[in-house]
VEXMIDO-221633 format. One line per 3 residues: number of its first residue (from 1); for each residue x, y, z of N, C-alpha, C, O. Coordinates in nm, 2 decimals. Layout:
BEGIN
NUM	X Y Z X Y Z X Y Z X Y Z; ...
This chain:
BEGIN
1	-2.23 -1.17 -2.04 -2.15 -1.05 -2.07 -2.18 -0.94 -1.97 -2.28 -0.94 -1.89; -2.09 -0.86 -1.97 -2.11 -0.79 -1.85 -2.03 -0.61 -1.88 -1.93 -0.60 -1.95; -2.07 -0.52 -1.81 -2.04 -0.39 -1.87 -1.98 -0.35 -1.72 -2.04 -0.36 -1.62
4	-1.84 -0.31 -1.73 -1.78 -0.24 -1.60 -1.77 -0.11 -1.61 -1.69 -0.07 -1.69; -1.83 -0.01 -1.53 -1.81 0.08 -1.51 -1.72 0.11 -1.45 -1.70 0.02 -1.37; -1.58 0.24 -1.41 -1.53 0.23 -1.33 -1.49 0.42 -1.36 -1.44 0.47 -1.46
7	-1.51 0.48 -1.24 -1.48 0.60 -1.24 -1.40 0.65 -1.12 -1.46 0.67 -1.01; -1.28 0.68 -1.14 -1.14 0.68 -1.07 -1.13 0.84 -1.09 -1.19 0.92 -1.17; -1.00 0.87 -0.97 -0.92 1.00 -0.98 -0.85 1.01 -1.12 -0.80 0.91 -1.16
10	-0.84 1.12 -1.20 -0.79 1.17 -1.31 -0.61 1.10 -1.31 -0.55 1.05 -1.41; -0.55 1.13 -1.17 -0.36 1.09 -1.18 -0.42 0.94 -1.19 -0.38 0.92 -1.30; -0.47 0.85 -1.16 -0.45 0.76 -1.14 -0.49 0.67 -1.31 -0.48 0.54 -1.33
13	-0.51 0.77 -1.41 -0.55 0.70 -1.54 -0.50 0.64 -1.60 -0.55 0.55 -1.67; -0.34 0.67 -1.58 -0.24 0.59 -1.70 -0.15 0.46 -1.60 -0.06 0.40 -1.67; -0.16 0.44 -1.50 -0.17 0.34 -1.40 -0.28 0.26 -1.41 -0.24 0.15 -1.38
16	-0.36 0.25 -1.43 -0.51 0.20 -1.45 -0.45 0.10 -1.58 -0.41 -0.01 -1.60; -0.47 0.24 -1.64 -0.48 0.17 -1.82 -0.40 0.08 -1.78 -0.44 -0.03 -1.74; -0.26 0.11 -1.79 -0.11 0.03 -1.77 -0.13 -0.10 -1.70 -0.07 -0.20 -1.75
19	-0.19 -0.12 -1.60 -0.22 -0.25 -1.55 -0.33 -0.38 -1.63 -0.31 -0.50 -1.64; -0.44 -0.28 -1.68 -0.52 -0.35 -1.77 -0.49 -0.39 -1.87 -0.56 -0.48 -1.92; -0.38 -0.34 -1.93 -0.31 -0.39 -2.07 -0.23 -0.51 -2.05 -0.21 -0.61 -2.12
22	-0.18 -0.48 -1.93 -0.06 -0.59 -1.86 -0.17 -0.73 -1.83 -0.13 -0.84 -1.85; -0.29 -0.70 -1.79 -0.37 -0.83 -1.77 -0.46 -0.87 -1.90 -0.53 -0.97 -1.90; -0.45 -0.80 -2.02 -0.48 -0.86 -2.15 -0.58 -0.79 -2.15 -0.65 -0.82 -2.25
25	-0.64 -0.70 -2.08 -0.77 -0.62 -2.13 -0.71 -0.46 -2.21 -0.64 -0.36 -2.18; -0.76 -0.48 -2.29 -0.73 -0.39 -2.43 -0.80 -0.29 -2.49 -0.76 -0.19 -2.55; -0.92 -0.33 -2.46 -1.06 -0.29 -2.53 -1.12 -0.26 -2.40 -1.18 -0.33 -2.32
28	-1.09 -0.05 -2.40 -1.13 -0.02 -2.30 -1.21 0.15 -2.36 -1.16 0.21 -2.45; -1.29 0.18 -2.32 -1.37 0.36 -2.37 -1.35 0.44 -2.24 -1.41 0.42 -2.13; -1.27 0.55 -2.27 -1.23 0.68 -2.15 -1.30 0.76 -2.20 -1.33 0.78 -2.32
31	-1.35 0.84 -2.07 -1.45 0.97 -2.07 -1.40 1.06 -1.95 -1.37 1.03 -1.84; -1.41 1.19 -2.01 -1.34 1.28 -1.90 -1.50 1.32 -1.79 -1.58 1.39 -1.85; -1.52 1.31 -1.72 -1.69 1.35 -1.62 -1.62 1.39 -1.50 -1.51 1.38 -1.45
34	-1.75 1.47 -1.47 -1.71 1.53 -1.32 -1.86 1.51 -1.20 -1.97 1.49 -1.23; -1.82 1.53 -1.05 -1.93 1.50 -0.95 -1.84 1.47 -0.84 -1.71 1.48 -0.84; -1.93 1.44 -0.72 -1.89 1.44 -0.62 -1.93 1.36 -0.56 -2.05 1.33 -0.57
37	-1.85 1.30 -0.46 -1.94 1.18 -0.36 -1.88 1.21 -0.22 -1.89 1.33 -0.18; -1.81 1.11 -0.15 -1.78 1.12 -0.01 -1.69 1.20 0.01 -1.70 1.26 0.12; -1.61 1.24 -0.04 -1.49 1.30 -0.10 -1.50 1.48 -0.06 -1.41 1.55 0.00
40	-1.64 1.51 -0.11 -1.68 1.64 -0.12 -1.73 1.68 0.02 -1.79 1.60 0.09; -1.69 1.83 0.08 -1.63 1.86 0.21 -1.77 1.98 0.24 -1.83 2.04 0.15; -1.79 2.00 0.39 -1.87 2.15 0.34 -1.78 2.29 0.37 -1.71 2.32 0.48
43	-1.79 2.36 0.27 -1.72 2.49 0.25 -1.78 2.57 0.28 -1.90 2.55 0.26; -1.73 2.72 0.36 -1.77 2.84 0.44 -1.72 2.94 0.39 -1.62 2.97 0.44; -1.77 3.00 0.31 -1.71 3.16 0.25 -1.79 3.26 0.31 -1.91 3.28 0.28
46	-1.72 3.31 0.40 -1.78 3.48 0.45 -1.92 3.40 0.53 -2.03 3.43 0.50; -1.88 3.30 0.64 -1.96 3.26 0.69 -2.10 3.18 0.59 -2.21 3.17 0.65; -2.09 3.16 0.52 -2.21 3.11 0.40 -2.17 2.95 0.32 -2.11 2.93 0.21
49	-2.22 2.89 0.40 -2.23 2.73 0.36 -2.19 2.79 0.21 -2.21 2.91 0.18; -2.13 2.71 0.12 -2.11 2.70 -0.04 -2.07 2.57 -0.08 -1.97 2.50 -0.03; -2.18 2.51 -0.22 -2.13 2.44 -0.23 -2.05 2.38 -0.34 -2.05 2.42 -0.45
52	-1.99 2.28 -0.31 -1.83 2.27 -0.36 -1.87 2.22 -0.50 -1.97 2.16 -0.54; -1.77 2.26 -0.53 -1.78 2.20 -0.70 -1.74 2.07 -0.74 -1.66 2.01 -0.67; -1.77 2.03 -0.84 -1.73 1.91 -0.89 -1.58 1.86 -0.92 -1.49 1.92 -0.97
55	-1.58 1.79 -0.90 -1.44 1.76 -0.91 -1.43 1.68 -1.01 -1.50 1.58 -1.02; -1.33 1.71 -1.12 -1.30 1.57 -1.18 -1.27 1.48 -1.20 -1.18 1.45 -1.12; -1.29 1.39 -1.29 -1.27 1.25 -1.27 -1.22 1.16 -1.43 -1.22 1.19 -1.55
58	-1.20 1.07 -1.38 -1.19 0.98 -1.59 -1.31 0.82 -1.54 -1.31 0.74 -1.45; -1.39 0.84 -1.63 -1.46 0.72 -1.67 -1.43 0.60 -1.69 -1.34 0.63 -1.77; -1.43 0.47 -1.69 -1.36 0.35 -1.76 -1.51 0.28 -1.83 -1.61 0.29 -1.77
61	-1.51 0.20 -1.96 -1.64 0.16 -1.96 -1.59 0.05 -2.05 -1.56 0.08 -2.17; -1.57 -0.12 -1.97 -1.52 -0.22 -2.02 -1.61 -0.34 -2.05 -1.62 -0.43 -1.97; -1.66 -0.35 -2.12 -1.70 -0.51 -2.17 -1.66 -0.65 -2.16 -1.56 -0.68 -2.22
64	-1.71 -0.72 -2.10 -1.62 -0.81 -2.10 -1.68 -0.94 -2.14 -1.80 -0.94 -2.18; -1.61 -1.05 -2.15 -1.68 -1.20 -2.08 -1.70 -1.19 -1.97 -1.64 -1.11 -1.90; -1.79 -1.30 -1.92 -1.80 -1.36 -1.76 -1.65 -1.42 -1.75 -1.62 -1.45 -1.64
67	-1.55 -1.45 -1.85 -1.43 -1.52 -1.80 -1.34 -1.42 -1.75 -1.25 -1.45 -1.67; -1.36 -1.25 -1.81 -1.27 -1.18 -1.75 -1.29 -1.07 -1.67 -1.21 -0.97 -1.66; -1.45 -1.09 -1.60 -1.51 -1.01 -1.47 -1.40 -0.98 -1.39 -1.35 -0.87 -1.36
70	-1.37 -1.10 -1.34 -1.29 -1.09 -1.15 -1.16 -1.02 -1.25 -1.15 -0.90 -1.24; -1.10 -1.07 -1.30 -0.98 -1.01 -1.36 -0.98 -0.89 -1.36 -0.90 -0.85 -1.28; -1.06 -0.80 -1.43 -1.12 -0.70 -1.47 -1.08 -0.63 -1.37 -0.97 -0.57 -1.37
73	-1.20 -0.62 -1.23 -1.21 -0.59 -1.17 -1.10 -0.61 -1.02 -1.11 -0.53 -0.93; -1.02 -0.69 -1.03 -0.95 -0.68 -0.96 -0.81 -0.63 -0.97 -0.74 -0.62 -0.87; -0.77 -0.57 -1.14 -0.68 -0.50 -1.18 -0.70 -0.43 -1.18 -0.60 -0.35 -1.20
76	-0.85 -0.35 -1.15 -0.86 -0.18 -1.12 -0.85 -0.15 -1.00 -0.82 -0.04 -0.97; -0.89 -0.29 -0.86 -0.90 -0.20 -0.76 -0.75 -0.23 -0.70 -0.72 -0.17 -0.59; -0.68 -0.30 -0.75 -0.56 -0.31 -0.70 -0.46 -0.16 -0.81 -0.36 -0.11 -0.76
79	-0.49 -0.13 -0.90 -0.40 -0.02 -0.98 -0.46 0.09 -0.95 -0.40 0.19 -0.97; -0.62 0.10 -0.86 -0.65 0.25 -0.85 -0.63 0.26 -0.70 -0.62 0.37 -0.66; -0.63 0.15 -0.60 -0.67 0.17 -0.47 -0.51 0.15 -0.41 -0.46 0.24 -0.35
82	-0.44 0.06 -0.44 -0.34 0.00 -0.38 -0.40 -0.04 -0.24 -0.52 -0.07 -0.22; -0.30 -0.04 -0.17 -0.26 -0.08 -0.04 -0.38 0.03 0.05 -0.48 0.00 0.12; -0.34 0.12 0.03 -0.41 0.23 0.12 -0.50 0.34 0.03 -0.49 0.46 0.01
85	-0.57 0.25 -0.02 -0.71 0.38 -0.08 -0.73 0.52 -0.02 -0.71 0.52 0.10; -0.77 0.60 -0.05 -0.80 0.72 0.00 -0.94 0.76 -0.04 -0.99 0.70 -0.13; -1.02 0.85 0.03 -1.16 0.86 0.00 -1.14 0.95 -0.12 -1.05 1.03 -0.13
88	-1.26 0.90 -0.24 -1.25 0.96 -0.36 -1.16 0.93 -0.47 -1.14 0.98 -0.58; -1.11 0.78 -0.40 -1.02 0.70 -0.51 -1.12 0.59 -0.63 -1.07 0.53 -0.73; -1.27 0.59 -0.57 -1.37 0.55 -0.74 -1.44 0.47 -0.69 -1.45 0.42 -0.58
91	-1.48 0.46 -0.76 -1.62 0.30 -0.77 -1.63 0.24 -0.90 -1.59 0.29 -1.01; -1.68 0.11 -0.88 -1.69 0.04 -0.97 -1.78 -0.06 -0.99 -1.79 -0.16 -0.91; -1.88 -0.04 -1.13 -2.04 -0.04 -1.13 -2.02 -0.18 -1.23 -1.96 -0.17 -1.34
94	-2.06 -0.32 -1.17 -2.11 -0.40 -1.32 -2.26 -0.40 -1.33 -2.34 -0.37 -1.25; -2.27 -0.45 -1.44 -2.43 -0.45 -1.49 -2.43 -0.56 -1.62 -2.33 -0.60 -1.68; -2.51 -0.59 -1.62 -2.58 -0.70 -1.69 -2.56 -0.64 -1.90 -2.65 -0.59 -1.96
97	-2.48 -0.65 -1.93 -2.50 -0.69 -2.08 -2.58 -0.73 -2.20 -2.54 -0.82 -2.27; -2.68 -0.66 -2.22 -2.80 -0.80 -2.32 -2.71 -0.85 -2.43 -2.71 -0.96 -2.48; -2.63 -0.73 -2.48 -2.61 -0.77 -2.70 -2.52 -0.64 -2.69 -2.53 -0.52 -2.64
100	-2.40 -0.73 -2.78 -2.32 -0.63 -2.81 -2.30 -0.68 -2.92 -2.32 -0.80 -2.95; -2.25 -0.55 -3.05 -2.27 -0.60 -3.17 -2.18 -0.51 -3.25 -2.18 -0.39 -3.23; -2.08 -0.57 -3.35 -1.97 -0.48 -3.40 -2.02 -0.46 -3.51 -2.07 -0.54 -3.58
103	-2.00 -0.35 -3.55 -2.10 -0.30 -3.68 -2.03 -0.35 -3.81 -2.10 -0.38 -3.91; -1.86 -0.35 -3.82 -1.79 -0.42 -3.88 -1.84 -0.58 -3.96 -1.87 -0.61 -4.07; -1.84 -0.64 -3.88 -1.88 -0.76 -3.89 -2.00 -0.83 -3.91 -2.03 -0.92 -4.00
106	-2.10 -0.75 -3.77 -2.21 -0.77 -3.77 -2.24 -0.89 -3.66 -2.35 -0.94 -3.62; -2.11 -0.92 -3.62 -2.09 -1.03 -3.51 -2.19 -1.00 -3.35 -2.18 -0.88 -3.30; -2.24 -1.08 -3.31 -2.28 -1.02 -3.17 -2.25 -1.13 -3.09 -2.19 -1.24 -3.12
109	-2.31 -1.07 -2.98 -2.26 -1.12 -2.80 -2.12 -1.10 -2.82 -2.05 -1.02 -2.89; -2.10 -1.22 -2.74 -1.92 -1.26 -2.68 -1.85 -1.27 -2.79 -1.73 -1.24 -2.76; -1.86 -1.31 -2.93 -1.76 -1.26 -3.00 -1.76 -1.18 -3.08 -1.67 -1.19 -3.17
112	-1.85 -1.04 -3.08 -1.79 -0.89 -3.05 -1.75 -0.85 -3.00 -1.68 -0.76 -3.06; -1.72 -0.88 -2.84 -1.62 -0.81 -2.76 -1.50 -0.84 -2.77 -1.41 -0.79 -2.70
């Protein structure tokens, strides 16, 4: 099991989503966060370095199987990046899953998610 992180430009959220539903991924958790990476520029007010603010962004935070990793992940960088990415169009973090567990049921691993 595996936990995808993925933190994209705010326009590009309902494009995102829209593609991942189209690839059968359903079961997805949005978070509105803000920060800066390459993206962020240095700014000069009245001669005085300043630094820039955060920008916002939307979270994605997907669970998956090992069967729907590459899927996953290749329906976000194709619905957030396209053809011609721009700097500050996201990243995307997997990580190792120990136990997921639906409180409903009581079910864990792979068939909680």
């Amino acid at each position: 099991m595996k936990l995808i992180t993925a933190i994209i430009r705010e326009e590009l959220l309902e494009q995102v989503r829209e593609a991942l539903i189209a690839a059968k991924i359903e079961r997805i958790t949005i978070a509105r966060v803000s920060g800066h990476g390459a993206q962020k520029t240095e700014v000069y007010y009245r001669g005085e370095k300043v630094i820039p603010n955060l920008i916002p962004k939307v979270r994605l935070d997907i669970a998956v199987n090992e069967d729907f990793l590459e899927t996953t992940i290749d329906t976000i960088l194709e619905s957030a990046g396209g053809e011609n990415p721009q700097i500050g169009a996201g990243k995307i973090f997997v990580t190792n899953l120990e136990d997921c567990i639906r409180i409903r049921t009581k079910e864990r691993g792979e068939e909680a998610i």
